[in-house]
MMTF fields as JSON, N, C-alpha, C and O atoms, coordinates in Angstrom:
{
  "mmtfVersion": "1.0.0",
  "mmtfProducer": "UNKNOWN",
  "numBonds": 403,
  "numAtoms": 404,
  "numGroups": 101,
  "numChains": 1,
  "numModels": 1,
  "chainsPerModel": [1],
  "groupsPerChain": [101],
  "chainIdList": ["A"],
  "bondAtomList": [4, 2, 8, 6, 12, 10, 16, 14, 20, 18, 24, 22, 28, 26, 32, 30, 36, 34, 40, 38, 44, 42, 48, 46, 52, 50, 56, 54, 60, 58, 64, 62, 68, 66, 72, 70, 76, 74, 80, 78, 84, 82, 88, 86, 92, 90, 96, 94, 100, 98, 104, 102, 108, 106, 112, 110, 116, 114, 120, 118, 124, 122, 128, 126, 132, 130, 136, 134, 140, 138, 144, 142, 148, 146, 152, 150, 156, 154, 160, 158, 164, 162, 168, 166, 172, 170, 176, 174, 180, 178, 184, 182, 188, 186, 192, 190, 196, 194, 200, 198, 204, 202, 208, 206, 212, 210, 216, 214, 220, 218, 224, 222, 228, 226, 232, 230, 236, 234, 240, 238, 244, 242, 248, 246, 252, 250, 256, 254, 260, 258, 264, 262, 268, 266, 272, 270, 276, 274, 280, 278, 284, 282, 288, 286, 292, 290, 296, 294, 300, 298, 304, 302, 308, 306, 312, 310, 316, 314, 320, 318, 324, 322, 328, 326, 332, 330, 336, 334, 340, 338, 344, 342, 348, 346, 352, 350, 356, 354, 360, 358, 364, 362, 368, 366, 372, 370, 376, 374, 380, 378, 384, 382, 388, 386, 392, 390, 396, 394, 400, 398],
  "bondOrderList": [1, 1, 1, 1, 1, 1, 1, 1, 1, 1, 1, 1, 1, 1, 1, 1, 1, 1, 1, 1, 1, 1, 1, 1, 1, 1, 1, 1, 1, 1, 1, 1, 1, 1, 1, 1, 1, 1, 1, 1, 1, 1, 1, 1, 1, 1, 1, 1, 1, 1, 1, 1, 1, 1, 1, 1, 1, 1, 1, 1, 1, 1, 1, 1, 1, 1, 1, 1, 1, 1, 1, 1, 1, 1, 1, 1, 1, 1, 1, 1, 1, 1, 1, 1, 1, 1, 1, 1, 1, 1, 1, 1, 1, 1, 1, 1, 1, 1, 1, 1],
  "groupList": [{"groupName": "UNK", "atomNameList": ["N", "CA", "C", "O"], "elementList": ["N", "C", "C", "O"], "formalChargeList": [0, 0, 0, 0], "bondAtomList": [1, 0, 2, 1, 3, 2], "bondOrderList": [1, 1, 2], "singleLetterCode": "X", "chemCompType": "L-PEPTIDE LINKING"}],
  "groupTypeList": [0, 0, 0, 0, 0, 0, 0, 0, 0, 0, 0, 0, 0, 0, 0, 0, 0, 0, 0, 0, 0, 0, 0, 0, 0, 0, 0, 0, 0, 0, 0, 0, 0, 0, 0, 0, 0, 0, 0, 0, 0, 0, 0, 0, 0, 0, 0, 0, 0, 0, 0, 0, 0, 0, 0, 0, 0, 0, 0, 0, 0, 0, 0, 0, 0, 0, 0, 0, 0, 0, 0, 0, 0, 0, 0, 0, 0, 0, 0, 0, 0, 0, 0, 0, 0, 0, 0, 0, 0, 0, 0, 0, 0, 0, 0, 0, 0, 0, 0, 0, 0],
  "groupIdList": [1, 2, 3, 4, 5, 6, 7, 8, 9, 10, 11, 12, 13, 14, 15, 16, 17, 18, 19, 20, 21, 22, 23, 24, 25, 26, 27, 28, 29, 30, 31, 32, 33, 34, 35, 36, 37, 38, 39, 40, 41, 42, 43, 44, 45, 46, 47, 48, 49, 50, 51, 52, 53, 54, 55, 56, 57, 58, 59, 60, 61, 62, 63, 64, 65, 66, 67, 68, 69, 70, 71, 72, 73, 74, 75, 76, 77, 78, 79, 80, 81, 82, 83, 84, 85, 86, 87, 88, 89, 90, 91, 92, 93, 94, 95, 96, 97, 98, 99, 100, 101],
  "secStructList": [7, 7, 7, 7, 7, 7, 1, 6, 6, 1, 7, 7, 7, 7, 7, 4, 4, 4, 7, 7, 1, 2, 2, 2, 2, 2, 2, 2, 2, 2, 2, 2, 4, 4, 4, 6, 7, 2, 2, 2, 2, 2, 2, 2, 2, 2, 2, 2, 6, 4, 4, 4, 7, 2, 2, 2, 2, 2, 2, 6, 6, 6, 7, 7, 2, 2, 2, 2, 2, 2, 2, 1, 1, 6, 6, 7, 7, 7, 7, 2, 2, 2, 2, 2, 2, 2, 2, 2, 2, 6, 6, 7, 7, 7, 7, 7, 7, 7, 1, 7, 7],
  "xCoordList": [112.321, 112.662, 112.645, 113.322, 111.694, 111.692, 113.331, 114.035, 113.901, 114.861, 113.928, 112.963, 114.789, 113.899, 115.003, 116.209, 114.133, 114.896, 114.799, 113.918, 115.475, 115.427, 114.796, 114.392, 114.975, 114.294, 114.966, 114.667, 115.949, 116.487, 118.002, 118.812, 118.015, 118.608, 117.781, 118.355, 116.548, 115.609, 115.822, 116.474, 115.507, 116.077, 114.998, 113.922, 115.372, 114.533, 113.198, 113.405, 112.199, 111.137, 110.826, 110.668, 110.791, 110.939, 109.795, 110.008, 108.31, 107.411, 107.818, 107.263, 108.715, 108.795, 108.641, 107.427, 109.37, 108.889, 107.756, 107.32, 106.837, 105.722, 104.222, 103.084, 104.909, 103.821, 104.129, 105.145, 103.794, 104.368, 102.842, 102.719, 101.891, 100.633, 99.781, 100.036, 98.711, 97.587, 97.38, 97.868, 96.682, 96.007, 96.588, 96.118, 97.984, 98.522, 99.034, 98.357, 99.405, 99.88, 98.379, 98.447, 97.127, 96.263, 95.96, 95.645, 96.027, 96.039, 96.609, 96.127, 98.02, 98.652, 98.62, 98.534, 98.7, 97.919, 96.644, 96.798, 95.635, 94.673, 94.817, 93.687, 95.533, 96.293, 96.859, 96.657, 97.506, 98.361, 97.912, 98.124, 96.889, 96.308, 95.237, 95.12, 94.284, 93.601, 94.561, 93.981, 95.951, 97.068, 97.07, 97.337, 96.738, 96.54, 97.407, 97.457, 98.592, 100.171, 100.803, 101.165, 100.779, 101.957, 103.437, 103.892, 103.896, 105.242, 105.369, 106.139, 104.591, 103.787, 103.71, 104.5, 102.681, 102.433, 103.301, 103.252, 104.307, 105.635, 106.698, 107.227, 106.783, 107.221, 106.812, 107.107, 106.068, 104.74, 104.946, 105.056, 104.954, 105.328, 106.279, 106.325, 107.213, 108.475, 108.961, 109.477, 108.54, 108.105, 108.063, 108.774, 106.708, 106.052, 106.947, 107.102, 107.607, 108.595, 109.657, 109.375, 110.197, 111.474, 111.064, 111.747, 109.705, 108.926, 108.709, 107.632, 109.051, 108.514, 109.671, 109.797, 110.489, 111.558, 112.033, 111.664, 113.11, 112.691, 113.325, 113.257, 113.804, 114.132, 113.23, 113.141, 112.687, 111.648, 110.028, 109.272, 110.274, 109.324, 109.371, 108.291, 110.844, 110.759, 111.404, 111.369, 111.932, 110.869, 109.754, 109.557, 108.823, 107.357, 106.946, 105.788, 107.403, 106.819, 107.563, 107.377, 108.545, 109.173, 109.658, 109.592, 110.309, 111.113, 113.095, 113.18, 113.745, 114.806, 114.93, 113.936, 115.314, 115.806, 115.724, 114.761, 117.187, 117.618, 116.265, 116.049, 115.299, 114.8, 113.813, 113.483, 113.175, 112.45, 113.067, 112.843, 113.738, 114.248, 114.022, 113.426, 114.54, 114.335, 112.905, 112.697, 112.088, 111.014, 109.71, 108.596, 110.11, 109.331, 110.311, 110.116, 111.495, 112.284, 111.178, 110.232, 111.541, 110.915, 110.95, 111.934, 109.33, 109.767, 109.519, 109.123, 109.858, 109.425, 108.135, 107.17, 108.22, 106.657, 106.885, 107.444, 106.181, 106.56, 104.803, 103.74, 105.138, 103.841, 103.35, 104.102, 101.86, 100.415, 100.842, 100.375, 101.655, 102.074, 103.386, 103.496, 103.997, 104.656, 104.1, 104.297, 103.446, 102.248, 101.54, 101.896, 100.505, 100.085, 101.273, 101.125, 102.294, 103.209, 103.332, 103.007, 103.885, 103.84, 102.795, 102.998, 101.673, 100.807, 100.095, 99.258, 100.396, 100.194, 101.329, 101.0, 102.73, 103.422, 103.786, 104.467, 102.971, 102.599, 101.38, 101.126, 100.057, 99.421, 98.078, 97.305, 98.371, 97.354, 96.242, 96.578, 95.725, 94.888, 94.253, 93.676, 94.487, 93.488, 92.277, 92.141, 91.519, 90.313, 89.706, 90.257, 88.822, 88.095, 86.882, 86.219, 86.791, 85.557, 84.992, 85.665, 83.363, 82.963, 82.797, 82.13, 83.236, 83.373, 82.246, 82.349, 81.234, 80.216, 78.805, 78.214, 78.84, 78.042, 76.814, 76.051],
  "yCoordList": [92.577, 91.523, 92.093, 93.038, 91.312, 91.761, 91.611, 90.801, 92.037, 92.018, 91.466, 91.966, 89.986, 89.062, 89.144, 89.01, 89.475, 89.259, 88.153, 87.362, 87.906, 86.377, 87.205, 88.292, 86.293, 86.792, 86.534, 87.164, 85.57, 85.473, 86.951, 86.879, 87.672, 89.057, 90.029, 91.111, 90.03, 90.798, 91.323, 90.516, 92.328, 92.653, 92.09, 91.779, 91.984, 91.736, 92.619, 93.68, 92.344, 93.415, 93.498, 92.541, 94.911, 95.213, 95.789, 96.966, 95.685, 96.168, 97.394, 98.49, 97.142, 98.536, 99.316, 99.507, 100.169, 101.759, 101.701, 102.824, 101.097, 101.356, 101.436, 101.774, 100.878, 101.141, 102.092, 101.888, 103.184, 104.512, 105.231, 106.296, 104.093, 104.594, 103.431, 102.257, 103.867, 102.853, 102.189, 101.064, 102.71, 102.26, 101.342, 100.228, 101.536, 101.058, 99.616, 98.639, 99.442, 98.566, 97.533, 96.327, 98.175, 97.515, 96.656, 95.467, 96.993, 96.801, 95.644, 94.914, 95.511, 94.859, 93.546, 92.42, 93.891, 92.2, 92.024, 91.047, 92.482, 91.951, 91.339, 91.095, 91.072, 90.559, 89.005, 87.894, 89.452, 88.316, 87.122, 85.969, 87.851, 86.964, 86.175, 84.989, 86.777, 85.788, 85.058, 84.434, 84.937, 83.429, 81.896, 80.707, 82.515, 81.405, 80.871, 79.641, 81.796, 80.765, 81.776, 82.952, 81.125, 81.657, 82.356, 83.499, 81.094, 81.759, 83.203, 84.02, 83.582, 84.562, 85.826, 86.767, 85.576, 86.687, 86.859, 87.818, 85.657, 86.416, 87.455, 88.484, 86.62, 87.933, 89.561, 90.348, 89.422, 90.649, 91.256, 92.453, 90.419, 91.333, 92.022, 93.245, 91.192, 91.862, 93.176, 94.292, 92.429, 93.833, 95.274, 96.219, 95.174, 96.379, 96.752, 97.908, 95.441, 96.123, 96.887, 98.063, 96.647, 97.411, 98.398, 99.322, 98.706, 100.219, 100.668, 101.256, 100.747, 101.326, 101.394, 102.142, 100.557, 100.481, 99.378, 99.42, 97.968, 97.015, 97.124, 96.2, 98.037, 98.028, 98.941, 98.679, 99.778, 100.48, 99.013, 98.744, 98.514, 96.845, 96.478, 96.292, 95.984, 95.162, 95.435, 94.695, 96.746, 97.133, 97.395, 97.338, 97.759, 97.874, 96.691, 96.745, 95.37, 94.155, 93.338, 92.137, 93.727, 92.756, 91.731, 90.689, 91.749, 90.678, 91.291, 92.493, 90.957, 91.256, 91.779, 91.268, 92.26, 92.757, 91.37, 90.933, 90.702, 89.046, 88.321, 87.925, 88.05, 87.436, 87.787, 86.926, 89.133, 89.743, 89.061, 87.961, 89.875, 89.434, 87.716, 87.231, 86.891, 85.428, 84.761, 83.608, 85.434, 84.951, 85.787, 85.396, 86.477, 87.469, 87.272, 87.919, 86.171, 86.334, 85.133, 84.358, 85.339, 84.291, 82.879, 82.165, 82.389, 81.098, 80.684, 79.641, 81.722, 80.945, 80.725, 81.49, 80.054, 79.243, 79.941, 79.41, 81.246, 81.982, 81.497, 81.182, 81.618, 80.675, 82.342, 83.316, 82.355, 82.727, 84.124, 85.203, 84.117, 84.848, 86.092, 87.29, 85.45, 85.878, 87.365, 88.563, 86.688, 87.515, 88.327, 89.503, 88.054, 89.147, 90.141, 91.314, 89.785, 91.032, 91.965, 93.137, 91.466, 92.303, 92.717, 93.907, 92.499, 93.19, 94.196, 95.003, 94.146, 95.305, 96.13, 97.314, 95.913, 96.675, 97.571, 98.586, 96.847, 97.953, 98.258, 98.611, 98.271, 99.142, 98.767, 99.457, 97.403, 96.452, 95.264, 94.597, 95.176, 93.234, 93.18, 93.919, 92.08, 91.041, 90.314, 89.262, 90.681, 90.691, 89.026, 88.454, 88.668, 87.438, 88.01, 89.026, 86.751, 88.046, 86.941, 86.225, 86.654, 85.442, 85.117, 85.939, 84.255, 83.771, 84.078, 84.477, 83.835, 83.522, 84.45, 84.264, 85.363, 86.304, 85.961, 86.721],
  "zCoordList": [44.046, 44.976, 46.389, 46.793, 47.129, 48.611, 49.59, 48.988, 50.585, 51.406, 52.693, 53.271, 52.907, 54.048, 54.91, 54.699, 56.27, 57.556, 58.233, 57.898, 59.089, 59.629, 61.259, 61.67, 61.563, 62.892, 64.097, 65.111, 64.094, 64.645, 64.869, 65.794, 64.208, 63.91, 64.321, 64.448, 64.592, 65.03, 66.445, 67.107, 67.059, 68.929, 69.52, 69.01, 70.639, 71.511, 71.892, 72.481, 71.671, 72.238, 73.927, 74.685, 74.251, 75.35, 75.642, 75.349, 76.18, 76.651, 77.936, 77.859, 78.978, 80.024, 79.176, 79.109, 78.14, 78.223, 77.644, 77.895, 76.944, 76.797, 77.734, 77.408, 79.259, 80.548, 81.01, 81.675, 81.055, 81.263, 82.234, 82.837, 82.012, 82.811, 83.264, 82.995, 83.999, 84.896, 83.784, 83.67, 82.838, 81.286, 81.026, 81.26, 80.373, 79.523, 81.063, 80.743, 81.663, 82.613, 82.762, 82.527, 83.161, 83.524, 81.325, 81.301, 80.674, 79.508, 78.961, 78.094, 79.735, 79.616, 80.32, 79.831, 81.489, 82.507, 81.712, 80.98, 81.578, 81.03, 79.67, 79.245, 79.01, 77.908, 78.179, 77.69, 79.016, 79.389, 79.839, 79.464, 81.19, 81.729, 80.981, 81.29, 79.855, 79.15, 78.287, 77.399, 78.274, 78.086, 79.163, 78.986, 79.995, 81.319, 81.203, 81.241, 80.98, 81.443, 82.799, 82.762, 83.584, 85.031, 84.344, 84.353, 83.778, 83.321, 82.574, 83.079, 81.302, 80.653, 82.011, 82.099, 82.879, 83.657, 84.765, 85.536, 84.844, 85.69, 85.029, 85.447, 83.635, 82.533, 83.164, 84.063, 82.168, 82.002, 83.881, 84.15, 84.688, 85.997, 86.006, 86.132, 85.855, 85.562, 84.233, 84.284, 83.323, 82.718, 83.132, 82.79, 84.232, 84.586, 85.848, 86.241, 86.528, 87.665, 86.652, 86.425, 86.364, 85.309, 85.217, 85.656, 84.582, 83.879, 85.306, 85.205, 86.5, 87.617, 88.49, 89.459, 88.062, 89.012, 89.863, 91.037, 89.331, 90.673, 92.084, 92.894, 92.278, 93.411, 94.259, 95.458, 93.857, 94.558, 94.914, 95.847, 93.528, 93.613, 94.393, 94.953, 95.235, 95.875, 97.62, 98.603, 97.438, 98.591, 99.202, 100.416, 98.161, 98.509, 98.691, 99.105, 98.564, 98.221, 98.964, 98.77, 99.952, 100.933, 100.444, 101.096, 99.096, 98.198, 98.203, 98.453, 98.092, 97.905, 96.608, 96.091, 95.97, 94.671, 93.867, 93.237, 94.084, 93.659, 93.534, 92.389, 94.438, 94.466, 93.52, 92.705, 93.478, 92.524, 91.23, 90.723, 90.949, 89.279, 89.199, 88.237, 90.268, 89.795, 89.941, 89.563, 90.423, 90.392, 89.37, 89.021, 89.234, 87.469, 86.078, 85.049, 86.25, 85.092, 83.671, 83.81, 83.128, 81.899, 81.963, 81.771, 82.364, 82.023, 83.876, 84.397, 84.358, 85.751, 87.106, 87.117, 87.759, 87.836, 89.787, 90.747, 89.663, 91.181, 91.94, 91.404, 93.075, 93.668, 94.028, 93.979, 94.403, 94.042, 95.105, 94.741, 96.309, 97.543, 96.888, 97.149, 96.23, 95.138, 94.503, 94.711, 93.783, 92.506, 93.407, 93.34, 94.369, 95.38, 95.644, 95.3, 96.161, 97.128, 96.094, 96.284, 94.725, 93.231, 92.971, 92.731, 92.843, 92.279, 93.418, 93.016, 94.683, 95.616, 95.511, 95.438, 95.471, 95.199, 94.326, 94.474, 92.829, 91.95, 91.808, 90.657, 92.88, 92.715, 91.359, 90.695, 91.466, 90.722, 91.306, 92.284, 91.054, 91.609, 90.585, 89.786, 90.777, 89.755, 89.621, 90.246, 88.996, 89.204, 88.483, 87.543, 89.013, 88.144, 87.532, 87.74, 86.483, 85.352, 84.733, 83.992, 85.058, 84.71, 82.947, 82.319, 82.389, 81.075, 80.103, 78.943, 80.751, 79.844, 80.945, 82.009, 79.935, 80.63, 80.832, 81.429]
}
């Protein structure tokens, strides 16, 4: 007889310590972003601020700390000026990549 877990008992999965490099970070937006959900890749920003540090984030990125966390938290819809200051602040952009070769 198998032992079934519920999932709701399960932890939370935490992607920061696993961006520990360019690779693995650029790896990761590129993931996300073929989701084409905003909310998703404010996550996933946040994510990678944590794995880097957000307060070092958001000084490099002219965001407040506060404001950082509420606008990369889950679920929320940060406008496009946002996402630029973050993704220069960590040292990323985002590239467009035509569909259909």
């Amino acid at each position: 007889m198998t032992k079934r877990t519920k999932t709701a008992r399960l932890p939370k999965f935490d992607a920061a310590p696993y961006l520990d490099s360019e690779a693995a970070i650029a790896a990761y937006l590129t993931d996300i972003l073929q989701a084409n959900d905003s909310a998703l890749l404010a996550s996933a920003l946040g994510d990678i601020a944590r794995a880097r540090g957000v307060s070092e984030i958001a000084k490099e990125s002219g965001l407040t700390r506060e404001a950082l966390y509420k606008a990369l938290r889950p679920n929320a819809k940060p406008r496009y000026d946002t996402i630029a200051k973050v993704c220069a602040a960590l040292g990323v952009r985002l590239v467009a990549q035509a569909i259909h070769a």
